[in-house]
C-alpha positions in Angstrom: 12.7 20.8 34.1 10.1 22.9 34.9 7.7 22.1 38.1 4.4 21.7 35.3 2.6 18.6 35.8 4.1 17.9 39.3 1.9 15.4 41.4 2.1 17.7 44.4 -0.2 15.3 46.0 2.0 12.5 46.1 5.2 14.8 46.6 3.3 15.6 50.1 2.1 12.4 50.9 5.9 11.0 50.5 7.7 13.8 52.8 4.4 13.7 55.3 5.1 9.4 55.6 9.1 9.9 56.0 8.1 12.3 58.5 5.8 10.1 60.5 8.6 7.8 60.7 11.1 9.9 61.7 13.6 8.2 63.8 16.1 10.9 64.8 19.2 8.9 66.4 19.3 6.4 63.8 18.8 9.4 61.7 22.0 11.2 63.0 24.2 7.6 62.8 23.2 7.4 59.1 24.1 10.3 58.0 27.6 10.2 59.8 28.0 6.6 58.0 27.3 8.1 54.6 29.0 11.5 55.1 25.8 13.4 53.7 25.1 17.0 54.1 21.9 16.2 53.2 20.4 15.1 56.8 18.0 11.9 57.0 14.7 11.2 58.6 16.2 7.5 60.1 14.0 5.2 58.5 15.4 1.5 57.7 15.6 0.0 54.4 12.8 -2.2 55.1 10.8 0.5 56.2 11.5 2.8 53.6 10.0 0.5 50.9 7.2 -0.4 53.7 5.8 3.1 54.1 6.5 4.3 50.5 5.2 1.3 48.4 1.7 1.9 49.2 1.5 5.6 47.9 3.5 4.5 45.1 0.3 1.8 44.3 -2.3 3.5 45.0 -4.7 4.4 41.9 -5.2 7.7 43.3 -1.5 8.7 43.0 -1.2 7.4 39.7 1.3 9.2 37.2 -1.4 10.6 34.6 1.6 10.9 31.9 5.4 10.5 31.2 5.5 14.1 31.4 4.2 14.0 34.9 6.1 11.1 36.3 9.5 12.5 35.1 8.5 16.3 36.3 7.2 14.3 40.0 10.8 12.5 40.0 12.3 15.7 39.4 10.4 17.6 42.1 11.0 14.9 44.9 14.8 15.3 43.6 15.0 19.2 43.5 12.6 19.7 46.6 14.4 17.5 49.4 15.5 18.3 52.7 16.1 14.4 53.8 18.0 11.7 51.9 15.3 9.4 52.0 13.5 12.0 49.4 15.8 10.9 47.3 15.3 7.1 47.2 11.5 8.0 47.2 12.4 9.6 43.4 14.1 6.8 42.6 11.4 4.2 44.2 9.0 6.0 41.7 11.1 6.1 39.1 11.7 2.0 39.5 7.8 1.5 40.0 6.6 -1.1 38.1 3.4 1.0 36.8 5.6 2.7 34.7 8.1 0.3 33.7 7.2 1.4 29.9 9.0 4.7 30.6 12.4 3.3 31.5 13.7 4.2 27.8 16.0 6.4 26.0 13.5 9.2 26.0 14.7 9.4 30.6 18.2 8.8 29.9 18.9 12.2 30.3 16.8 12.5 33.9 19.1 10.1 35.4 21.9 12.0 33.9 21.2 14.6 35.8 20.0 13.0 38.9 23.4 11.3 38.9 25.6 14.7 38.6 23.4 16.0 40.9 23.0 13.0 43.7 27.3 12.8 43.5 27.2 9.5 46.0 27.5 6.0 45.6 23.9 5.2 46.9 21.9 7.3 44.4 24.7 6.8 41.6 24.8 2.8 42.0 21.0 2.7 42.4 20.5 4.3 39.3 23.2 3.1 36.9 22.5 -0.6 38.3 18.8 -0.4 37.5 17.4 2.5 35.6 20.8 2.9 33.1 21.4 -1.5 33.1 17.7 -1.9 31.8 17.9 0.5 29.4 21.3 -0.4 27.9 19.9 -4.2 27.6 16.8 -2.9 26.3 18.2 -0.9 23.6 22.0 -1.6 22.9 22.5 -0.1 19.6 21.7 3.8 21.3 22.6 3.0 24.6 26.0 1.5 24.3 27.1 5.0 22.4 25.8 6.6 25.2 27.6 4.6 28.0 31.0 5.4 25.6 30.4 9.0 26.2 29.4 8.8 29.8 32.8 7.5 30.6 34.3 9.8 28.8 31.8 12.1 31.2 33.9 15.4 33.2 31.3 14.1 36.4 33.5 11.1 37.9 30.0 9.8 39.2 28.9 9.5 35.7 31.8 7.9 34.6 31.1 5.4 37.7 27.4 5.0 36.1 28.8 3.8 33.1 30.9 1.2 34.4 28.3 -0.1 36.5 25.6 -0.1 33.4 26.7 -3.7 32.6 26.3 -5.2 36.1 23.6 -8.0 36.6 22.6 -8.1 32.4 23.4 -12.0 32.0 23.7 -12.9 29.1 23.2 -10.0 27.8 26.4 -9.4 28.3 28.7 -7.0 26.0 32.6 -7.5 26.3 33.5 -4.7 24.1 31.0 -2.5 25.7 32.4 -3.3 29.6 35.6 -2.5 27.9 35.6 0.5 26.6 34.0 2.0 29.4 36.7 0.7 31.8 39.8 1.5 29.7 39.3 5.5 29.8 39.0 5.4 33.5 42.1 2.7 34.6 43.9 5.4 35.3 41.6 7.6 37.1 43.3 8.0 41.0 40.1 8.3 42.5 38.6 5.1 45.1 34.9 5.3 43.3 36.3 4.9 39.4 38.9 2.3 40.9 36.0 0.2 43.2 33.3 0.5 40.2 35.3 -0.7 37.8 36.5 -4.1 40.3 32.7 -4.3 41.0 31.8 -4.7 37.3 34.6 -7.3 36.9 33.9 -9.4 39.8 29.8 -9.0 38.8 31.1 -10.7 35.7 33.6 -13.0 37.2 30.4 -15.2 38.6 29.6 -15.5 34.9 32.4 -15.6 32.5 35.7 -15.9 34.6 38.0 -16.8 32.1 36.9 -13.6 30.5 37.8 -11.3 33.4 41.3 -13.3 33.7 42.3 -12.3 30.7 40.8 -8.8 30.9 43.1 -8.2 34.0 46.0 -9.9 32.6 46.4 -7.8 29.8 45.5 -4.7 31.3 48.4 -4.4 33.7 47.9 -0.6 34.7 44.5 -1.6 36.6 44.9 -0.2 39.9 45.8 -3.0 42.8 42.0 -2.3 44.2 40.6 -2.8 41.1 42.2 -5.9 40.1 41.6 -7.4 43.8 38.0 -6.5 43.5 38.1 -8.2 40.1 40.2 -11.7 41.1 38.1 -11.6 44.7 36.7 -14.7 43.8 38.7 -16.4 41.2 42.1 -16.6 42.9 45.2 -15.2 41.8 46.0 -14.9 37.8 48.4 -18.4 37.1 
């Protein structure tokens, strides 16, 4: 995506706040926890959302049009030094001003924000947000799309897809979960194996008979899988 329609304003006012917040030895202890190559500017959870949720809010830094709020996401994305640049794309991309946009039409921005970002934080945020509402919101399209996303050659993408049906309720779709779990059971890596035990358990607190007989007759799960799934339900009788 081209840089056209960029909000540069807001782009500077978010990397001039993180700044002014700076924290360097927290910094240096977060990016050791999270194994990023990517450095960060040490700011807290808390404070992230703090510091950011005014310039997100304020009429002046208002998103003129779609075009402009995915090309501003984009730039944040492409243009960042710090981690926390990062959650800032994805802050504005969650913003409720422009909840309307969360459609099919940005599917394939987080796409490539999630090939791109490669790491549980930016990968969960997304798929357990941005992808989940737009699944729910629009089944018919989306649940195509989550079937070729875990068919994906990006493991983090295949890990999006897994998580899309995390927190939906009863909005719920069994054969959906399914299909996007069966390609990757036998995926050796810890992030396909811990997603998929995350979306089981997630659904366990819902519909545990469900998720008993998911794992009982799907006997190649992985052991971490199948723990993460049972974690709260006790062992299969």
């Amino acid at each position: 995506m081209v840089e056209q329609g960029v909000h540069h304003e807001l782009v500077g006012a978010v990397r001039a706040v993180l700044e002014q917040h700076a924290d360097p030895e927290r910094a240096a202890g977060q990016q050791r926890y999270m194994k990023s190559s990517m450095p960060y500017y040490g700011l807290t959870t808390p404070q992230h959302r703090q510091v950011l949720g005014p310039l997100l809010s304020d009429p002046g830094h208002r998103m003129a049009s779609r075009a402009q709020w995915e090309a501003t996401i984009e730039a944040l994305w492409r243009g960042a030094t710090h981690r926390e640049e990062w959650y800032a794309a994805i802050a504005l991309a969650r913003h409720r001003t422009y909840r309307g946009w969360v459609d099919s039409d940005a599917m394939p921005l987080w796409h490539s924000l999630i090939r791109r970002g490669a790491w549980w934080d930016v990968v969960d945020d997304i798929a357990t947000h941005l992808v989940r509402d737009t699944v729910v919101s629009t089944p018919d399209i989306e649940a195509l799309r989550m079937r070729e996303w875990a068919a994906d050659g990006s493991l983090w993408v295949r890990r999006a897809a897994i998580l899309s049906q995390i927190g939906v309720g009863d909005r719920f779709d069994p054969e959906l979960l399914t299909d996007v779990i069966e390609p990757n059971i036998d995926h050796p890596d810890f992030f396909s194996r811990k997603a998929i035990g995350w979306a089981l358990r997630d659904r366990a607190r819902h519909d545990p008979d469900w998720v008993r007989a998911f794992v009982a007759t799907h006997p190649s799960l992985s052991g971490l899988s199948r723990r993460e799934a049972l974690k709260h339900l006790g062992p299969l009788s």
